[in-house]
C-alpha positions, 0 to 999 in steps of 0.5 A: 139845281140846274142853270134853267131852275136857277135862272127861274128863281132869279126871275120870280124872286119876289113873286107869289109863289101860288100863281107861279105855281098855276103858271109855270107849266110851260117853263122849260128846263126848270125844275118847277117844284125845285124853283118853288121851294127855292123861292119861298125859302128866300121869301121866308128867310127875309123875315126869319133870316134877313143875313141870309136872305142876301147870300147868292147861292143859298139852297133851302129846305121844304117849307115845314123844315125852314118854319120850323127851325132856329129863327135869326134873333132866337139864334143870335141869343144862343150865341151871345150866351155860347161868347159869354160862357166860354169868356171866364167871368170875374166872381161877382159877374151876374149880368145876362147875355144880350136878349134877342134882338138886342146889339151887343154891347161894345166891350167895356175894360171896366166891366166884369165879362157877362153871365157864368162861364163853362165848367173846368176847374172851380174859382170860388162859387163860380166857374173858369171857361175852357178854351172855345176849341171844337163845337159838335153840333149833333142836330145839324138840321138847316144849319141856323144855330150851328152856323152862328155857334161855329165862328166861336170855336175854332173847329165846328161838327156839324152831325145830321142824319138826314142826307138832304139836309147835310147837302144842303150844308154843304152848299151852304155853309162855305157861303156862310163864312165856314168854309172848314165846317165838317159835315157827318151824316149819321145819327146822333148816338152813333157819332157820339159814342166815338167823338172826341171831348169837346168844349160844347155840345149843341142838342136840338133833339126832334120833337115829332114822332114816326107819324108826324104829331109832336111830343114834348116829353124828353124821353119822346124826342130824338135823340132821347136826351135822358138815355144820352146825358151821363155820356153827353156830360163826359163828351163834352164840358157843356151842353146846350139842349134846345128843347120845346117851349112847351115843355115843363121847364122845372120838370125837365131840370129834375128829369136831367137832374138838378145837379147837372143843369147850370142854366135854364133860358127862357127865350122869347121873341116879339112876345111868343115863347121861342125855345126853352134853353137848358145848359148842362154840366157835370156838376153845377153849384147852382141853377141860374133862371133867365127869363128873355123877352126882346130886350127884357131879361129877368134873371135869378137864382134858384133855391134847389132846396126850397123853391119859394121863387114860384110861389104866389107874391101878396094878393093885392086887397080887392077893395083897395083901389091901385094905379098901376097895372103890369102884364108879365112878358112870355117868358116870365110867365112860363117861368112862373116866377110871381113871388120874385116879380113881387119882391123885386119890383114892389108889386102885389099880384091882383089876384091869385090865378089872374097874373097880373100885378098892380102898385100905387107908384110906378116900378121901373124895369118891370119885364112886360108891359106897365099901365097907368090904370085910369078907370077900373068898372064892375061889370053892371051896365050903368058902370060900365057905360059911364066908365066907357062913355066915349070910348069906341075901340080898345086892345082887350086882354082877358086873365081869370074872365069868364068871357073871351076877347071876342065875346067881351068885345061884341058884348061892350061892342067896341072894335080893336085897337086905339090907345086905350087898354082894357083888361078883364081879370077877376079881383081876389075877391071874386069880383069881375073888373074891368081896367081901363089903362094907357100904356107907359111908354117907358117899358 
């Protein structure tokens, strides 16, 4: 990048990068195109990278590669988990890593190290770490996840097979604090057939094919994470694939291998389902399930013989009245975990296809969103203006409804927002309802 074009993005740091773009014709010496990918590249990283956004000197890819990679908290989380399993962990630790967004917690000599460890040598049911000496991530990409995983490794490989996206490394990455990062330019499958053992392998295979459309199925992506595995799991003592959150989770554990895969993550940010993290080892003695939503983390263990976990929990009679009402997070709805849910937080689900879950006293710590239900209205006209009387605007939330948002809201025609909540789901029974709610501000 030319002095011209660097001058250029310094100046118009903050502009919109369209009317720059309809300007910029008469700026000499800048490399116009260059600039505009520059500029939007910061802007962006101000609301998915906000660390990186305030280094000098960064260089950033086309738009499409920058949306499409790690955000900042998604990032932060894989690394937390990465600390924690390379941290041996005494045998009854059971806690989860942080979840996104969440500052880690301060060190406590009193508390067992969180969550279970990589594989070397067995402790009892559990795992002992191996030291957290050579990290090889073997989908560089931009770089996100590679440059929070590296500072816990004391040598870091960084493989792409993109040129362009390897010199953006190389610029970048010393200005990230990694200074010794080694940079491969090649493929996956070629580097690894001649890597040495590492402590991790990081694996963010492509999910779009020759033409653009996106694939979810491993076999699709690339590298082909299935054709890869037995020599991935004699390369390295772990590996975390970061996969689709798309894709089928519990399909994708048998597909690798139930024995194999140690750790399922389900990681959501702000409500929207992120990534699908699945660690893999030799032989895990257990498959651990972690549901993480913000601050939110459900985490269990899977019964790989008799997954009950997934089963629909007690249907909550239709004629019996409830006062609180409860909406699963992102990720424990991908999960699909209902029958857990039930058990641990003493809930019935409404009903067997609405995914929503009602109690007569409150549950704490339930992992989504709690109600105190003030009102619940058929349908029929009479009822629901009596029940609605006053009320000009709700947030509406439909589950197992026959009508959308917009067509209940022009229906009831109330407009959005205001503190009350009205959720539209169908009873065990069949029988359409309405429940007018006020949020807990507890969850």
């Amino acid at each position: 990048m030319n002095e011209a074009t660097q001058k250029y993005v310094r100046q118009h740091a903050d502009d919109d990068v369209r009317m720059l773009a309809f300007r910029g014709r008469n700026a000499p010496g800048v490399d116009l195109p260059l600039a505009l990918q520059q500029i939007q590249g910061r802007q962006t990283a101000r609301r998915k990278l906000p660390s990186w956004a305030s280094v000098d000197g960064l260089h950033f890819p086309p738009h499409l590669a920058l949306e499409q990679c790690s955000g900042e908290a998604a990032a932060r989380y894989k690394a937390r988990l990465i600390d924690s399993l390379m941290a041996p962990a005494a045998p009854d630790a059971s806690e989860p890593p942080a979840a996104p967004g969440e500052a880690p917690a301060a060190p406590d000599a009193c508390e067992p190290p969180a969550f279970s460890p990589c594989v070397s040598r067995s402790r009892g049911s559990r795992f002992v770490a191996t030291t957290p000496s050579f990290l090889i991530d073997l989908t560089g990409g931009f770089g996100v996840d590679f440059s929070f995983l590296a500072p816990l490794f004391r040598k870091a490989v960084y493989v792409e097979r993109q040129e362009e996206l390897c010199a953006l490394a190389r610029n970048n990455l010393p200005l990230l604090g990694l200074p010794d990062a080694t940079v491969v330019c090649t493929d996956a499958a070629s580097y690894l057939q001649q890597a040495p053992h590492a402590s991790l392998i990081f694996l963010d295979p492509a999910r779009r094919d020759q033409h653009g459309g996106r694939t979810y199925a491993l076999s699709d992506c690339t590298p082909d994470v299935l054709q890869l595995r037995d020599l991935l799991l004699r390369k390295a003592d772990c590996v975390l694939l970061k996969l689709s959150p798309m894709l089928d989770w519990r399909k994708a554990v048998s597909d690798l291998g139930p024995v194999h895969v140690a750790e399922v993550h389900i990681v959501s940010v702000g409500g929207e389902c992120k990534e699908l993290l699945v660690l893999l080892t030799q032989e895990a003695p257990a498959t651990r399930l972690v549901c993480a939503n913000d601050e939110q983390v459900l985490a269990l263990t899977i019964d790989r013989e008799a997954p009950t976990l997934f089963a629909n929990g007690p249907i909550a009679p239709a004629d019996k009245p409830f006062s609180f009402l409860y909406e699963p997070n992102a990720s424990v709805m991908k999960a699909g975990c209902f029958a857990e849910l039930c058990r641990r937080f003493a809930v019935s689900q409404l009903a067997p296809n609405s995914h929503l879950f009602v109690s007569d006293t409150l549950t704490d710590g339930f992992p989504g969103r709690s109600f105190r239900v003030t009102n619940v209205t058929s349908m029929n006209k009479k009822e629901l203006r009596t029940a609605l009387s006053g009320i000009r605007k709700a947030n509406i939330t439909v589950r197992n409804f026959p009508l959308t948002v917009a067509q209940l809201r022009q229906r009831l025609k109330m407009s959005e927002g205001g503190s009350d909540y009205l959720f539209a789901t169908t009873l065990a029974d069949g029988k359409h309802v309405l429940a007018l709610c006020q949020r807990m501000q507890n969850d």
